[in-house]
Chimera marker file (.cmm) of the C-alpha trace (Angstrom):
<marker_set name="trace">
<marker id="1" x="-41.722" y="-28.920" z="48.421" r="1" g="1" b="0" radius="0.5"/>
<marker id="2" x="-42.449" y="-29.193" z="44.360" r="1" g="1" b="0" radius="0.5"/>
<marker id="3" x="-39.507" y="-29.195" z="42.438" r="1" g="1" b="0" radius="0.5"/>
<marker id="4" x="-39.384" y="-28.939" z="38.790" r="1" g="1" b="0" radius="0.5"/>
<marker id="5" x="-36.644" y="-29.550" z="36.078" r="1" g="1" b="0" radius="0.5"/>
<marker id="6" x="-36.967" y="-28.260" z="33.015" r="1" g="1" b="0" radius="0.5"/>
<marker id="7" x="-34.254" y="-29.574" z="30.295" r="1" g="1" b="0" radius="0.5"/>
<marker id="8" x="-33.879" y="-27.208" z="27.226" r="1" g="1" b="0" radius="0.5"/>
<marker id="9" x="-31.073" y="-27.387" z="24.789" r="1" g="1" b="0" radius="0.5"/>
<marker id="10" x="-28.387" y="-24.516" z="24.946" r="1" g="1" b="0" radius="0.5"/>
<marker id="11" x="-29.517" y="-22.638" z="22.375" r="1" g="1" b="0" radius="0.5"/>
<marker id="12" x="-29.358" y="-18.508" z="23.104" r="1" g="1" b="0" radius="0.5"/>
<marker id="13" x="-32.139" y="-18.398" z="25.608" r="1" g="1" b="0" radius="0.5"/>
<marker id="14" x="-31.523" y="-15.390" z="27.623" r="1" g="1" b="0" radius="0.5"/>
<marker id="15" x="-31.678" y="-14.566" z="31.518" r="1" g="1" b="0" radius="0.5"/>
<marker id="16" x="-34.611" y="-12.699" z="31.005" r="1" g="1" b="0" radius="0.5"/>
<marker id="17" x="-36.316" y="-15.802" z="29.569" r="1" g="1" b="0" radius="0.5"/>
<marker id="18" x="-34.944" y="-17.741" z="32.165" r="1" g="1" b="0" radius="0.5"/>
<marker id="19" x="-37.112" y="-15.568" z="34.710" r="1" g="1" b="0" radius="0.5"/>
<marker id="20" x="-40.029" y="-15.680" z="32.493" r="1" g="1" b="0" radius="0.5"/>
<marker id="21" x="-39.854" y="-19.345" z="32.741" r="1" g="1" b="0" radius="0.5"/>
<marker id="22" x="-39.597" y="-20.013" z="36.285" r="1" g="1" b="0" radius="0.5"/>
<marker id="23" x="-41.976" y="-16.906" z="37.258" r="1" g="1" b="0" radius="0.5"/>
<marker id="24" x="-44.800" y="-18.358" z="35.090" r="1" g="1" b="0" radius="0.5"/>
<marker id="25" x="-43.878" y="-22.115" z="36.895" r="1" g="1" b="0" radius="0.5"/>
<marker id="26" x="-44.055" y="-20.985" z="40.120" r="1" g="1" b="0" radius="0.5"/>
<marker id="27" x="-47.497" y="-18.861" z="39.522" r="1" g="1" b="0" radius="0.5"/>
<marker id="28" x="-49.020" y="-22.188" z="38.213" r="1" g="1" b="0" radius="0.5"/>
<marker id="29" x="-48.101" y="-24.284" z="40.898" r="1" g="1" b="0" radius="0.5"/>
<marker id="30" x="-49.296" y="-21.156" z="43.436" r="1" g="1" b="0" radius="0.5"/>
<marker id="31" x="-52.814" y="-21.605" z="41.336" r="1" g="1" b="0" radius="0.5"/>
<marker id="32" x="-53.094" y="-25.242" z="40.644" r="1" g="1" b="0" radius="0.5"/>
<marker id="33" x="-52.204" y="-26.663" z="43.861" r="1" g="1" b="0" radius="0.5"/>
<marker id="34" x="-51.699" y="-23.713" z="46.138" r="1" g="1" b="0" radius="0.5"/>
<marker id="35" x="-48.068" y="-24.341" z="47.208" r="1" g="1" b="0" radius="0.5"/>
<marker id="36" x="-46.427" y="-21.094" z="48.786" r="1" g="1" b="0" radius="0.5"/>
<marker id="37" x="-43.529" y="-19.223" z="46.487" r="1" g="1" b="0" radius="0.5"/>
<marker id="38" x="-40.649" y="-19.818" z="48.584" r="1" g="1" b="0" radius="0.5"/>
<marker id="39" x="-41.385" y="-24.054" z="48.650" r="1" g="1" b="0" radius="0.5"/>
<marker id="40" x="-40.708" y="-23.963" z="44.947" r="1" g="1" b="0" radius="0.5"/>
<marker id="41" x="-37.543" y="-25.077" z="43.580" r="1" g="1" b="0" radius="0.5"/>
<marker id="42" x="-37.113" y="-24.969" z="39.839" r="1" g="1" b="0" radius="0.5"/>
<marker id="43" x="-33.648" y="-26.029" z="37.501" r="1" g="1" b="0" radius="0.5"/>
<marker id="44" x="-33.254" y="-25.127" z="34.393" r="1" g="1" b="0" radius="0.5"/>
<marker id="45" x="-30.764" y="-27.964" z="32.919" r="1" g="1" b="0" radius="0.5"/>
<marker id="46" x="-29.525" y="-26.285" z="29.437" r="1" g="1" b="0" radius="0.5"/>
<marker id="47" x="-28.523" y="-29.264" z="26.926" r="1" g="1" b="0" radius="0.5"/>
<marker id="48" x="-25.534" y="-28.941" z="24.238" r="1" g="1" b="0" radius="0.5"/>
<marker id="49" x="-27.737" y="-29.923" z="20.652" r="1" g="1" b="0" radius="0.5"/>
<marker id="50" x="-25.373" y="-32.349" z="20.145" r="1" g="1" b="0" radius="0.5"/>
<marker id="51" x="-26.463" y="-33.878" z="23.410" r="1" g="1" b="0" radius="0.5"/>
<marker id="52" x="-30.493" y="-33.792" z="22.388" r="1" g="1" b="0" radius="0.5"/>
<marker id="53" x="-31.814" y="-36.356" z="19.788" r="1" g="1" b="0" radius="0.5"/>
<marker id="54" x="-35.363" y="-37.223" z="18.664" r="1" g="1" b="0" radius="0.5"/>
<marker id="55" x="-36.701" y="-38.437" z="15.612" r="1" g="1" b="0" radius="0.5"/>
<marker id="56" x="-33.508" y="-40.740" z="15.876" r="1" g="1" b="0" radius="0.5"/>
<marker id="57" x="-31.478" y="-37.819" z="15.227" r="1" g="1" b="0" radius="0.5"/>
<marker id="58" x="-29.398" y="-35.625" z="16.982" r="1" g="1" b="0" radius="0.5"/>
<marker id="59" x="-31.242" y="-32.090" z="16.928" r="1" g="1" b="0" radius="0.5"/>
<marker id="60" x="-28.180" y="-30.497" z="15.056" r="1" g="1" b="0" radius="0.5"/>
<marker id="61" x="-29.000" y="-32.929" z="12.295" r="1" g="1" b="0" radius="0.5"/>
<marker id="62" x="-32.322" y="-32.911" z="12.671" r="1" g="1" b="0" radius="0.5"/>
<marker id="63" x="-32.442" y="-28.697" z="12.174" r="1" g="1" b="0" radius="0.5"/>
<marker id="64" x="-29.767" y="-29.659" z="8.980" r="1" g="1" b="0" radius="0.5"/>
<marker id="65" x="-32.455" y="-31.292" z="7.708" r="1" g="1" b="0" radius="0.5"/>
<marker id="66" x="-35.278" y="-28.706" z="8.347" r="1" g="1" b="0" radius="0.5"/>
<marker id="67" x="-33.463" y="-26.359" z="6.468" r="1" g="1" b="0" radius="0.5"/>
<marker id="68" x="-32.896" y="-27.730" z="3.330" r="1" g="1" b="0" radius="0.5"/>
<link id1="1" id2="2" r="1" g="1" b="0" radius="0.2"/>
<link id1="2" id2="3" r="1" g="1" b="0" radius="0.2"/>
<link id1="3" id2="4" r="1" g="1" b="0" radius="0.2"/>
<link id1="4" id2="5" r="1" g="1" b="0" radius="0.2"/>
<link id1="5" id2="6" r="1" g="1" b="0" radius="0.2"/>
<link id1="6" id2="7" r="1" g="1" b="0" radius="0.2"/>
<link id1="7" id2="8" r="1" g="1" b="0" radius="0.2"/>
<link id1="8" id2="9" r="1" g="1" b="0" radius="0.2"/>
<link id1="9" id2="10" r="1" g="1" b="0" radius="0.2"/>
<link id1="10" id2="11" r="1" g="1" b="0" radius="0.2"/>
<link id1="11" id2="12" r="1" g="1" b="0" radius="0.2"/>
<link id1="12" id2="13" r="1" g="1" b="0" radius="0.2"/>
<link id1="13" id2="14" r="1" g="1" b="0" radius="0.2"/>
<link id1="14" id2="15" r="1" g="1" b="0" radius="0.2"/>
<link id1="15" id2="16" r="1" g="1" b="0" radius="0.2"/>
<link id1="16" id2="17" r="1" g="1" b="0" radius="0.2"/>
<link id1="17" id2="18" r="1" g="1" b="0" radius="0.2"/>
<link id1="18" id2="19" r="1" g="1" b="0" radius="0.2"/>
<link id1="19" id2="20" r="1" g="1" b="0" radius="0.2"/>
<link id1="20" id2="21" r="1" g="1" b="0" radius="0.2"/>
<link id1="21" id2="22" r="1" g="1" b="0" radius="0.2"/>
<link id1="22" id2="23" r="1" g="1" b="0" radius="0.2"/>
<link id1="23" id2="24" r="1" g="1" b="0" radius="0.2"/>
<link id1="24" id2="25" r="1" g="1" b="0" radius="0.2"/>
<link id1="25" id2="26" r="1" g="1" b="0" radius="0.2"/>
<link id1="26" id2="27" r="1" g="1" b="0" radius="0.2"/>
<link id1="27" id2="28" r="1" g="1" b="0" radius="0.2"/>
<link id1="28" id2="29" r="1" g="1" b="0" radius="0.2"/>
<link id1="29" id2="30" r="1" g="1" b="0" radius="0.2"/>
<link id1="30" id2="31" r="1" g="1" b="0" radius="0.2"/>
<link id1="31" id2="32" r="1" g="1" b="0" radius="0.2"/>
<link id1="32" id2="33" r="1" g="1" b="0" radius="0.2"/>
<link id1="33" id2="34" r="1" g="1" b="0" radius="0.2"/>
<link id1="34" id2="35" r="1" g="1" b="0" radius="0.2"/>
<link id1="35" id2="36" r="1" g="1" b="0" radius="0.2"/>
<link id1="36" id2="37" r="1" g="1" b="0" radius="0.2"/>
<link id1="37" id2="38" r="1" g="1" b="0" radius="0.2"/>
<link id1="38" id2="39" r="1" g="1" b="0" radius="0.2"/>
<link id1="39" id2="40" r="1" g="1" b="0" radius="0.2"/>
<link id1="40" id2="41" r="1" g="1" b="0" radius="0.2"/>
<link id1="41" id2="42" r="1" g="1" b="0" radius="0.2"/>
<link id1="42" id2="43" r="1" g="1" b="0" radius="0.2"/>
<link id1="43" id2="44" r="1" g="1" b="0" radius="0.2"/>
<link id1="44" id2="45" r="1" g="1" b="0" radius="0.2"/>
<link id1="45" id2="46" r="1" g="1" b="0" radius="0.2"/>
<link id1="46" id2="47" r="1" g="1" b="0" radius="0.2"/>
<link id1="47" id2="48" r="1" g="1" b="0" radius="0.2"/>
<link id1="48" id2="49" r="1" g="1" b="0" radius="0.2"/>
<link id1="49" id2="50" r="1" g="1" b="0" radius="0.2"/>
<link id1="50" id2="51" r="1" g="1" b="0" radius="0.2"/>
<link id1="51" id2="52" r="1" g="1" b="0" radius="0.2"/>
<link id1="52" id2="53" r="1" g="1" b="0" radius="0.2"/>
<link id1="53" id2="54" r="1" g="1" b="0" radius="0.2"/>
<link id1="54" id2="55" r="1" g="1" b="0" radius="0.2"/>
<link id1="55" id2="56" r="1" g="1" b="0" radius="0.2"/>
<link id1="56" id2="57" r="1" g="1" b="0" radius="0.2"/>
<link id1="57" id2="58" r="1" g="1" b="0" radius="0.2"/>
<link id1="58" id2="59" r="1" g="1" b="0" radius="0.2"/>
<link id1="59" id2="60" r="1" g="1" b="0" radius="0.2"/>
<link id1="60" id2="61" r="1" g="1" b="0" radius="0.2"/>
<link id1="61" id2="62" r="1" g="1" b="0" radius="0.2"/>
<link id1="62" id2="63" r="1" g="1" b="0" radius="0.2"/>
<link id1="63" id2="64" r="1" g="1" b="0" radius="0.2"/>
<link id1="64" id2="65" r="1" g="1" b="0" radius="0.2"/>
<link id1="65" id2="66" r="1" g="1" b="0" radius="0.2"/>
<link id1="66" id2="67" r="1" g="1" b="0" radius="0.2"/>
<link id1="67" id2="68" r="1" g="1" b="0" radius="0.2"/>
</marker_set>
């Protein structure tokens, strides 16, 4: 049974994107390793910004910065 998490931060990504994502997920896996549709579990974990950080910044400073 695959399972796959994706974490993305919480940033206005719709339902319909949502469905794009897992479709798309679920097609590779049916491709790639030939696993049937209904043994697929994927989570989509959504992430407040000010709970992401890289570049030893937290991504609402790190987009602060971008913009200037």
């Amino acid at each position: 049974m695959p399972y796959i998490n994706v974490k993305i931060t919480e940033d206005g990504v719709t339902k319909e994107q949502k469905q794009q994502i897992v479709e798309e997920m679920t097609n590779t896996l049916v491709n790639v390793l030939d696993k049937k549709p209904e043994h697929i579990h994927i989570v989509i974990d959504e992430v407040e910004l000010e709970n992401w950080g890289f570049a030893g910044m937290l991504t609402t400073e790190y987009r602060k910065k971008e913009e200037q």
